[in-house]
Each structure stands twice: as C-alpha cells, then as structure tokens.
Residue frames relative to the residue before (quaternion, step in Angstrom):
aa qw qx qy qz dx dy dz
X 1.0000 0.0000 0.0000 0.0000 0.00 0.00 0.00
X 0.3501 -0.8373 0.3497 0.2324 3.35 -0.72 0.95
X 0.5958 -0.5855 0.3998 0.3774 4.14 -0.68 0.83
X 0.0663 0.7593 -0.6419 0.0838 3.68 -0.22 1.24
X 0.1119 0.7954 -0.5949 0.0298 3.26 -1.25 0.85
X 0.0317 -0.8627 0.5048 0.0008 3.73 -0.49 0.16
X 0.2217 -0.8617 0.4434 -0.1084 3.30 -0.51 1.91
X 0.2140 -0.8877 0.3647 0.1822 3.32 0.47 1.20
X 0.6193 0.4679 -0.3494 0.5249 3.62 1.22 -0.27
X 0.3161 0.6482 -0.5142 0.4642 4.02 1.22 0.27
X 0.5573 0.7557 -0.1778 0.2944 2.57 0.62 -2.43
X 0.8064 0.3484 -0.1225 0.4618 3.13 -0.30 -1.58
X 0.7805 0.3349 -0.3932 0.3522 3.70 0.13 -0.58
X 0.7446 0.4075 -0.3137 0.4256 3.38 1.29 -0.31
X 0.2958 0.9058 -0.2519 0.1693 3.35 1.79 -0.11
X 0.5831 0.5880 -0.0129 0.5604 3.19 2.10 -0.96
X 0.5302 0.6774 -0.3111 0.4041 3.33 1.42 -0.78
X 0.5112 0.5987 -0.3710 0.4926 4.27 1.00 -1.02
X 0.8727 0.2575 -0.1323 0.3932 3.15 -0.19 -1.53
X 0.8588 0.2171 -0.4180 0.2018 3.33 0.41 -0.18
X 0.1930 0.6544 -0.5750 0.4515 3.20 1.64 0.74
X 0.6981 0.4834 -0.3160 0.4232 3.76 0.24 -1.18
X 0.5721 0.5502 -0.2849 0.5374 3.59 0.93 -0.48
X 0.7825 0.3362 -0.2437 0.4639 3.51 0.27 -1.18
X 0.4750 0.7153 -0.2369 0.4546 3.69 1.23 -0.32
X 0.5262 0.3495 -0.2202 0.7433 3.56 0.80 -1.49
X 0.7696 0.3871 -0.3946 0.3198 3.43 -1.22 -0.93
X 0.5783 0.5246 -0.2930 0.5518 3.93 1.24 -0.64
X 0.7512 0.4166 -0.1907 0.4752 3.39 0.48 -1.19
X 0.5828 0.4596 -0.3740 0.5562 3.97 0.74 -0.45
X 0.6605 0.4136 -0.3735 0.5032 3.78 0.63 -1.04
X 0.6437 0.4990 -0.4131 0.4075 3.68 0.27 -0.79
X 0.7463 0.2442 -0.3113 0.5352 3.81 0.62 -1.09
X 0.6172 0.4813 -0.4962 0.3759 3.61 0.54 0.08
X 0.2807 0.8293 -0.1829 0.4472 3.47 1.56 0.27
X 0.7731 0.2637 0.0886 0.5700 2.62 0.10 -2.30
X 0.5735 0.5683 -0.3000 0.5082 3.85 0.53 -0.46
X 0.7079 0.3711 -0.3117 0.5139 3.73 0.66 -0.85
X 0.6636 0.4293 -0.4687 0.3946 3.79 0.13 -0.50
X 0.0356 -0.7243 0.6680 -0.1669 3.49 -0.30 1.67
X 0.6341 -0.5756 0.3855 0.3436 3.12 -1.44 1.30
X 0.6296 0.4773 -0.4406 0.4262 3.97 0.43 -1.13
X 0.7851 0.5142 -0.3038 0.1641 3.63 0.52 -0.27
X 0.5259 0.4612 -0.3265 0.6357 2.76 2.07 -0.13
X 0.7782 -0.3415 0.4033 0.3392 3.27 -1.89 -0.06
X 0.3977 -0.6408 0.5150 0.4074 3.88 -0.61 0.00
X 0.3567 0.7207 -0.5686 0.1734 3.75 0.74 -0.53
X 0.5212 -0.6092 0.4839 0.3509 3.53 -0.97 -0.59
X 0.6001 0.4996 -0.1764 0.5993 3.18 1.36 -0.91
X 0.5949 0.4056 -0.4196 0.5527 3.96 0.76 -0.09
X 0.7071 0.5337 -0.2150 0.4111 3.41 0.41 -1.25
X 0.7091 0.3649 -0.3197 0.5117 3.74 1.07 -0.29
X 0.2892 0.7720 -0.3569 0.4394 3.30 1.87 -0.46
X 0.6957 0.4599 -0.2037 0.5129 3.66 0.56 -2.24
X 0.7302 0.4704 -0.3697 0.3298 3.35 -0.11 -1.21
X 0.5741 0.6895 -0.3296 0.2939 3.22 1.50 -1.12
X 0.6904 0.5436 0.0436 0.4753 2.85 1.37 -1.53
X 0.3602 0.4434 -0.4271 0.7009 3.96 1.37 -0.52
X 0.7255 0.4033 -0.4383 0.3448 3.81 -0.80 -1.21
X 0.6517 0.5846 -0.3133 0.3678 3.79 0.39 -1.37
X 0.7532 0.3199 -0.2138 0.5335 3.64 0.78 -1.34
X 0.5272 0.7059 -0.3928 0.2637 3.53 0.77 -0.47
X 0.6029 0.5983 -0.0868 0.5206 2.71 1.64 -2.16
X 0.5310 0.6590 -0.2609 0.4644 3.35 1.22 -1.28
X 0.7107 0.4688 -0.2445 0.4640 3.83 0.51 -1.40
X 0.8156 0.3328 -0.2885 0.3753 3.21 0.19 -1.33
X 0.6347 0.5313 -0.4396 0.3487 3.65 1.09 -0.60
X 0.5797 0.6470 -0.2773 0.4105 3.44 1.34 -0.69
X 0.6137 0.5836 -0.2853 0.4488 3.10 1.27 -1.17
X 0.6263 0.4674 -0.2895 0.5527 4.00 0.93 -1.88
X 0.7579 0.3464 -0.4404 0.3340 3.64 -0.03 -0.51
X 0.4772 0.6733 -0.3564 0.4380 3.62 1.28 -0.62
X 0.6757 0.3388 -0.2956 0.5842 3.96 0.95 -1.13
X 0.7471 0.3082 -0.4959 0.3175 3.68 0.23 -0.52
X 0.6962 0.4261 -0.4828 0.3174 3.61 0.50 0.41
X 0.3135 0.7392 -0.4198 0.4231 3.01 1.40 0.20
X 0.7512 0.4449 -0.2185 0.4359 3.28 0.51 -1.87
X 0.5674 0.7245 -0.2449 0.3053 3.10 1.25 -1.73
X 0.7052 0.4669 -0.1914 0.4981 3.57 1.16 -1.81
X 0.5658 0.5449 -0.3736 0.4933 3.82 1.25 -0.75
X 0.4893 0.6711 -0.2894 0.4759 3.69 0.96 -1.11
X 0.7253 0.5535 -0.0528 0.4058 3.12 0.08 -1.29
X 0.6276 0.3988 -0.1349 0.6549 3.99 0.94 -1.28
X 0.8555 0.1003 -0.2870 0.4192 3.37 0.05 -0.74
X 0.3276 0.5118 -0.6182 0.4986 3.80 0.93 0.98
X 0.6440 0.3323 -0.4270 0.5409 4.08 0.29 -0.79
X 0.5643 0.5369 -0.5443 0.3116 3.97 -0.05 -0.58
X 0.7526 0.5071 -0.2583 0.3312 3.31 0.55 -1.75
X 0.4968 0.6707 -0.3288 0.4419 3.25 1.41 -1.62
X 0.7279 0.5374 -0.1653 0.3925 3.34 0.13 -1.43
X 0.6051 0.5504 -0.2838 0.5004 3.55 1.05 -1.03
X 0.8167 0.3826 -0.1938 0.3862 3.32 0.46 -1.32
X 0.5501 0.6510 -0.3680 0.3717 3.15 1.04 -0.56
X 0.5517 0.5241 -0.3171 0.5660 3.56 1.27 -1.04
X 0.7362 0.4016 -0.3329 0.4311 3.46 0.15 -1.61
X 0.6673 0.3897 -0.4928 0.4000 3.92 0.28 -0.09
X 0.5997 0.6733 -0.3040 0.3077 3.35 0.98 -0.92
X 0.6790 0.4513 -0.2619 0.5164 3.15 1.20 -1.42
X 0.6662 0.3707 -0.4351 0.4790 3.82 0.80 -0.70
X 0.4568 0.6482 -0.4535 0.4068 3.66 0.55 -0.02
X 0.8149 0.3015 -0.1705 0.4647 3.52 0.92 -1.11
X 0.4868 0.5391 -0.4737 0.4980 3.22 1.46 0.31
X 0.6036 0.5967 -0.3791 0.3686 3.50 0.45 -0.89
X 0.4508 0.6393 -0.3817 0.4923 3.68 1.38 -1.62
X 0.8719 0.4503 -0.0750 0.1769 2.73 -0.42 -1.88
X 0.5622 0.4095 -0.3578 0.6230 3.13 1.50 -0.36
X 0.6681 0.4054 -0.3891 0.4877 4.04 0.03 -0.81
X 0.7713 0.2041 -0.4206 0.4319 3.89 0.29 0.08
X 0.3992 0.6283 -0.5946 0.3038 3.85 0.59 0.54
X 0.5763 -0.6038 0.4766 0.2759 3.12 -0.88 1.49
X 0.6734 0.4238 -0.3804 0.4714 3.89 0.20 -0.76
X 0.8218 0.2385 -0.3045 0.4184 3.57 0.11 -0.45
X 0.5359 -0.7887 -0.0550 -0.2962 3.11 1.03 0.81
X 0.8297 -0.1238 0.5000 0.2151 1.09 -3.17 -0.73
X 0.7628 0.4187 -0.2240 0.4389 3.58 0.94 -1.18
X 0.7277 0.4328 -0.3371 0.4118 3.32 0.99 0.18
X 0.3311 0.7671 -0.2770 0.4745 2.78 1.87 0.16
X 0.7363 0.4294 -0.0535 0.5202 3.07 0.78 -1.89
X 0.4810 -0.6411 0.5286 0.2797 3.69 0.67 0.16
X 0.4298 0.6870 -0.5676 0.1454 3.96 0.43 0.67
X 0.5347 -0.5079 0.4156 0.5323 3.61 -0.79 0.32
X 0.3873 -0.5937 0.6360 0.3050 3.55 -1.58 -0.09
X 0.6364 -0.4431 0.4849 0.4043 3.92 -1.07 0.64
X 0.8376 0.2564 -0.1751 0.4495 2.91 -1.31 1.18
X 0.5800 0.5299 -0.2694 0.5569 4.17 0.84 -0.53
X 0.2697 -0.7288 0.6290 0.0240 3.28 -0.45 1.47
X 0.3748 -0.6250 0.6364 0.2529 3.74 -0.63 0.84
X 0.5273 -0.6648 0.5148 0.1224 3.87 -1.22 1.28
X 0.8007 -0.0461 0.1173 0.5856 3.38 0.52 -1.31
X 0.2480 -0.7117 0.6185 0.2223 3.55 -0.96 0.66
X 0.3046 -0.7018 0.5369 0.3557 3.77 -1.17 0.25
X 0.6123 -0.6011 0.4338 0.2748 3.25 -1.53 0.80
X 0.6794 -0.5213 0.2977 0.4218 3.70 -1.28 -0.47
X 0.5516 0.5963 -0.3112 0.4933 3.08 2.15 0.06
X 0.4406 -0.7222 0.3331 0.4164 2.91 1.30 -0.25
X 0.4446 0.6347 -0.4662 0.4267 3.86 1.51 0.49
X 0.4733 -0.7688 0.3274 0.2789 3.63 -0.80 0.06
X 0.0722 -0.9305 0.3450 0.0997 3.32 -0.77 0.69
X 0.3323 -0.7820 0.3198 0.4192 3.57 0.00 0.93
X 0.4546 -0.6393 0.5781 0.2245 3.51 -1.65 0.47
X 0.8109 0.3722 -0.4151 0.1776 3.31 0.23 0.00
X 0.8113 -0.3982 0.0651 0.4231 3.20 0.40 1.66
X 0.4453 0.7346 -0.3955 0.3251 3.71 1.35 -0.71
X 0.1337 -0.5991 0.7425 0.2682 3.69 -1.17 0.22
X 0.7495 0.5241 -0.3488 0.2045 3.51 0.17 -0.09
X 0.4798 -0.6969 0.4425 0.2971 3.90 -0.86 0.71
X 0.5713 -0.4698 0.4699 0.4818 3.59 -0.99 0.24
X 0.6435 0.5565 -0.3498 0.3922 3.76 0.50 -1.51
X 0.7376 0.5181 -0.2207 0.3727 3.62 0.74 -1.25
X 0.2452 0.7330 -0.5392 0.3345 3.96 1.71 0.51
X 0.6188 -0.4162 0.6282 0.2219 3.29 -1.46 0.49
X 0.2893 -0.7133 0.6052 0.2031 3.41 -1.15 1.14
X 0.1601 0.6962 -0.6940 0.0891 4.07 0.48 0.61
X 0.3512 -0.5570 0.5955 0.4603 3.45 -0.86 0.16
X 0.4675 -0.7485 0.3950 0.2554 3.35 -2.09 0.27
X 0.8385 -0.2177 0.1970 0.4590 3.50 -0.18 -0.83
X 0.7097 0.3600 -0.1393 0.5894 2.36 1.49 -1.39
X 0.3307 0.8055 -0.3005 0.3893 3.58 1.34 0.18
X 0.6337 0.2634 -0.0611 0.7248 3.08 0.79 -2.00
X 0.6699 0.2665 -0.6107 0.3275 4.00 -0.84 -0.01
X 0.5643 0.6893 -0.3328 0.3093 3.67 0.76 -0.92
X 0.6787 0.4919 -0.1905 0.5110 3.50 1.69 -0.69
X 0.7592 0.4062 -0.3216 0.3940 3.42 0.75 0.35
X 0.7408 -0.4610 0.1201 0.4737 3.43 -0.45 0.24
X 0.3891 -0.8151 0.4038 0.1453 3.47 -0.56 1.18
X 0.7026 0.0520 0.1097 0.7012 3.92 0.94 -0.80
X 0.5806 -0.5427 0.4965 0.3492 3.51 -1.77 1.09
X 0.8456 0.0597 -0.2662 0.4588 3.82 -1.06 1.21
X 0.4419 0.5791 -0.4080 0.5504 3.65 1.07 0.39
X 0.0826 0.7390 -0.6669 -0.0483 3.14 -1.65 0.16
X 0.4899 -0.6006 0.5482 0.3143 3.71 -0.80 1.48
X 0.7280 -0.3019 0.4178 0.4520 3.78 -1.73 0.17
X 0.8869 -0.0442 0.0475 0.4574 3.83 -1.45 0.49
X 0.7022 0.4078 -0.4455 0.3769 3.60 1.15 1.38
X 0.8460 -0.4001 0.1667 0.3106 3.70 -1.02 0.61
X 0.3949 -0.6128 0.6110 0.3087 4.00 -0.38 0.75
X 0.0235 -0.6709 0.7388 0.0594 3.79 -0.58 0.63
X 0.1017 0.8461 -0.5212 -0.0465 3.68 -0.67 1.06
X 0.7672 -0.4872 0.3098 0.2794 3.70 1.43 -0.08
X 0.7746 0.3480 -0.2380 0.4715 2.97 1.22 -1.16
C-alpha cells in the first residue's frame, strides 16, 4: 500500500503555483503570437533572403505560441488534477475515520463485550480442535498425523535462505559473491 500523506500548510505555500504559472504562460503565448503576427512583409526588405529571414521568424514565434499555449492547458489540467486529488484525499480520510469510529464503537459496546468476554465462537469460525472425553485434544480433520510428525524436507524459505544473502556476504553453505 502506498505512503499517502497530505499537508495542508505545504499546500498553502505552493497553492499559488497553478495559476500563476498559467498566468505567466498566456502572457508568453499572446507575446509570442503577437510576435509572429507583427513581422509583416512591408516591414522587411523585399530581398529574398530577408523575406525568408521573416518567415523564418513568423515560424519561430508561431511554434513559440502554440507550445506556450499546450503547456499553458497541461497545467491547467495538471492544477484541476491536483484539486480533485485533495477532494478525494479529503473524502477518504473522513470515510476511514468514520469507519474507524464505528469499529470503536462497536469493540466498546458493553454487549459485545460481554460475548467476547465469555469466550463464544464468532459466526462463521470453525472450532480447530475439539476436546476428547479425557479432556486432551483431538484434531477433526480426519488426519492420523501430528504437526511434530512433518517431514524434515527443508522449506521454501529453507532453500532461499541458502544462497547468498547480500553483495560480499554469504548465507551458511552459500557462495561469497564479491564482484570482481
């Protein structure tokens, strides 16, 4: 599960940061097409080589506008992103809270307890072992075998435990791993 937190006094100092990036964006992007719009032909030279110059230049701010413009919507979206991550945050936070105080509330109700008190099973909890007429215990599920009486294969965690544990280290009866 991943480590969520949310600091509302962070928040606040960076809280300002969306919009006026968005602000400083537009105001970039208008200058850029207000830019690219001004480089009229009467204003350059007729040469040919000036005149591809402009165009050179129209393209630059153009390019200039629209990139200004695409980065201007993803923080937009980004800042919208961003609100309705705190909404949700917020949402749950109650909704755990409130099941939090149900739970309370149920584990201090005197009736339940009383029944947990009294040692009753809970619905649904199969009882493990029943006791005999000696009163030793005996398992029910049909097994003749004991837990103690398990085969000594080794387990899983057996075999990983045998190989090298950390880079120059080696676990018991496994390989120095040194690198070189």
């Amino acid at each position: 599960m991943a480590d969520v937190g949310f600091n509302s006094s962070d928040h606040k100092l960076t809280e300002s940061d969306v919009p006026q990036g968005t602000e400083g964006l537009q105001k970039s992007s208008q200058a850029a097409g207000g830019l690219a719009k001004g480089q009229e032909t009467d204003y350059w030279t007729p040469e040919p080589a000036a005149q591809l110059l402009r165009k050179a230049v129209t393209d630059f701010f153009s390019a200039c506008y629209k990139a200004f413009d695409q980065e201007k919507d993803a923080l937009d979206e980004f800042g919208t992103n961003v609100d309705l991550a705190i909404a949700e945050f917020a949402r749950v936070n109650q909704s755990t809270g409130d099941e939090l105080k149900k739970i309370q509330d149920s584990i201090t109700n005197p009736e339940i307890r009383e029944k947990l008190g009294k040692g009753l099973p809970q619905a649904g909890a199969p009882a493990a072992q029943e006791a005999d007429e000696s009163g030793a215990s005996a398992q029910t599920d049909g097994s003749d075998t004991l837990a103690t009486e398990a085969t000594e294969a080794p387990t899983g965690a057996d075999a990983v435990s045998s190989g090298p544990s950390h880079f120059g280290q080696s676990a018991p009866g496994g390989p120095t791993i040194t690198g070189q």
